[in-house]
N, C-alpha and C positions, 0 to 999 in steps of 0.2 A: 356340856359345860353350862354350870347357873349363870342368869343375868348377872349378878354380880361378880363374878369370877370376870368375865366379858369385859364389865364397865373399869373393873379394876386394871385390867390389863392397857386397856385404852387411856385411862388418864394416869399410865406410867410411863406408856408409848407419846404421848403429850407431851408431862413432865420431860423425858430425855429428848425430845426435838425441841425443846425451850434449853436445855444445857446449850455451853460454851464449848465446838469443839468444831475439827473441821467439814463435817458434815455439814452439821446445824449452819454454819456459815455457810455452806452453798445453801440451803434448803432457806434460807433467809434471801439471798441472794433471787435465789428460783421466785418465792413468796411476790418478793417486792415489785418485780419484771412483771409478774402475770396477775398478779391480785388474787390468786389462789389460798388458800390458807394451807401452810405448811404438811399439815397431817393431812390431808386430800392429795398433794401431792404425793407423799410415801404411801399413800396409799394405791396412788396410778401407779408406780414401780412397783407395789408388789404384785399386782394384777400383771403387770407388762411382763412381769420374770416369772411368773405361775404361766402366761401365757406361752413365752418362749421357750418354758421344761416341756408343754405340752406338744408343740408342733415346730421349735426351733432349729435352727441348724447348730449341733455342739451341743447340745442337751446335756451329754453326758457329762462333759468338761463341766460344764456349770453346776450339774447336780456332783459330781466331785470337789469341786472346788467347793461349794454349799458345806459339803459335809466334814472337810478335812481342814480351811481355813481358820474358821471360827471354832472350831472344839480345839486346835492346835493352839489360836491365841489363850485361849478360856486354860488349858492344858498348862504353859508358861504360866501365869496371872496364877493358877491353882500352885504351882510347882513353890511359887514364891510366897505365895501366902502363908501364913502362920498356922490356920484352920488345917481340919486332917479333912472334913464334912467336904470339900470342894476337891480334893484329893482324890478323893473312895468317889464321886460323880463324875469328875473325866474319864478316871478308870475305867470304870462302870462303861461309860461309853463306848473308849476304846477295844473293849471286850468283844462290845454285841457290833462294835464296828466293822472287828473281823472275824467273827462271824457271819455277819449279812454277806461281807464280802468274799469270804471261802464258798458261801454258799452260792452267791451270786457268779461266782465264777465253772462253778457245775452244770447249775443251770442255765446258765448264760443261751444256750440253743432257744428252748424254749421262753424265757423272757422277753427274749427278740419281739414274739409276737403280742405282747402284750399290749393293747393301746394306749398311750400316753404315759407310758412304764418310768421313764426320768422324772415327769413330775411326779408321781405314785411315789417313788424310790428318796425324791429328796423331802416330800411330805412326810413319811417314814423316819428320815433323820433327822426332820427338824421334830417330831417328837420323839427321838430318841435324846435329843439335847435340850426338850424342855423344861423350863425351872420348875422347882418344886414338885407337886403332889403328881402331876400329870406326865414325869420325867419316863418315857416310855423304856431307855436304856435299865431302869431299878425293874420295873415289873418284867423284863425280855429275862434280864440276868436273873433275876429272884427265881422266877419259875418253869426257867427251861436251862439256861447253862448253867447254873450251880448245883440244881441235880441232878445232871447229868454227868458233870465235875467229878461232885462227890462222889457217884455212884461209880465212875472208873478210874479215879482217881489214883490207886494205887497199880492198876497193870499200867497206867500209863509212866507212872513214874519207875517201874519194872522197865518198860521198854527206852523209856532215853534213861536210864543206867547203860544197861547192854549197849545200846548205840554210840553211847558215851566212848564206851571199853573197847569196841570193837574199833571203833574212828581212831581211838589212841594206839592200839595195834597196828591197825593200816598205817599211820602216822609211821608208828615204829621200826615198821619193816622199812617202808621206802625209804625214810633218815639211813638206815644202815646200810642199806644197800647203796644207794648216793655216799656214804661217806667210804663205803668200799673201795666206789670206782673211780675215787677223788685221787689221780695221779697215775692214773692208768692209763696208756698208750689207747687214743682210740683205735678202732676196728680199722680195717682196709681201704672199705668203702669208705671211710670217712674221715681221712685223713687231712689234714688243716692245709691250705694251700701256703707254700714259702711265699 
């Protein structure tokens, strides 16, 4: 990442601890108590929550919550918006979301031993929800799920047909067979007590 990309980032992360909201009020709050300057503070919480993915108790929680909170409010806020551009970028995430997580769930055995794997994992999704040019979630989907998509795209959409047909069958027998036995004397063994 260029110095300037860096600087840039830093006096937007400035700018919104200088906004009106209720954070900024505690973070003002915190400021005035200890003589700290505001962005040194969020700056010790994100050190202290890097720290606590690294070696904390609930890791996981935290790196879930990390990754499912904030793309969920971002997800609404896109849903309502007018733009398609913020639309096509949740999506986009939520794709390679479940993904990581289908996948993570196979190899779950072997991740176990990974050192410091929650931090690693929510590093991961916070650039999979990165703004703009760095948005890891465009480059995942661009050049590993979509052609892989396109390239089975049609047996897959072969196979949930059939599964479709087949569910509606099973559906079909059981309805008729239930609406067979709808008034029919139960069996012996199972005779309703008076």
């Amino acid at each position: 990442m260029a110095a300037a990309e860096v600087k840039s980032y830093r006096e937007k992360l400035e700018k919104y601890l200088y906004e009106k909201n209720a954070f900024t009020d505690l973070l003002a709050t915190a400021e005035a108590k200890t003589g700290v300057k505001r962005v040194y503070i969020v700056y010790g919480l994100m050190g202290l929550f890097l720290l606590y993915l690294a070696i904390g108790y609930g890791a996981s929680f935290l790196c879930a919550f990390t990754g499912f909170v904030y793309p969920a409010y971002c997800s609404v806020k896109a849903i309502e918006s007018e733009r398609k551009e913020d639309d096509t970028q949740w999506l986009t995430y939520w794709v390679v979301y479940s993904v990581f997580g289908l996948a993570e769930f196979w190899f779950d055995i072997l991740l176990f031993w990974i050192p410091f794997y929650y931090l690693l994992k929510c590093l991961f999704l916070l650039y999979c929800m990165a703004p703009g040019s760095y948005n890891g979630s465009e480059m995942i989907y661009q050049r590993i799920i979509r052609p892989f998509v396109l390239r089975h795209q049609d047996k897959v959409d072969r196979f949930i047909d059939q599964a479709g047909k087949r569910a509606k069958e099973a559906l079909d027998t059981v309805l008729g067979t239930a609406m067979a036995n709808v008034g029919n004397p139960p069996a012996d063994g199972l005779k309703k007590e008076s």
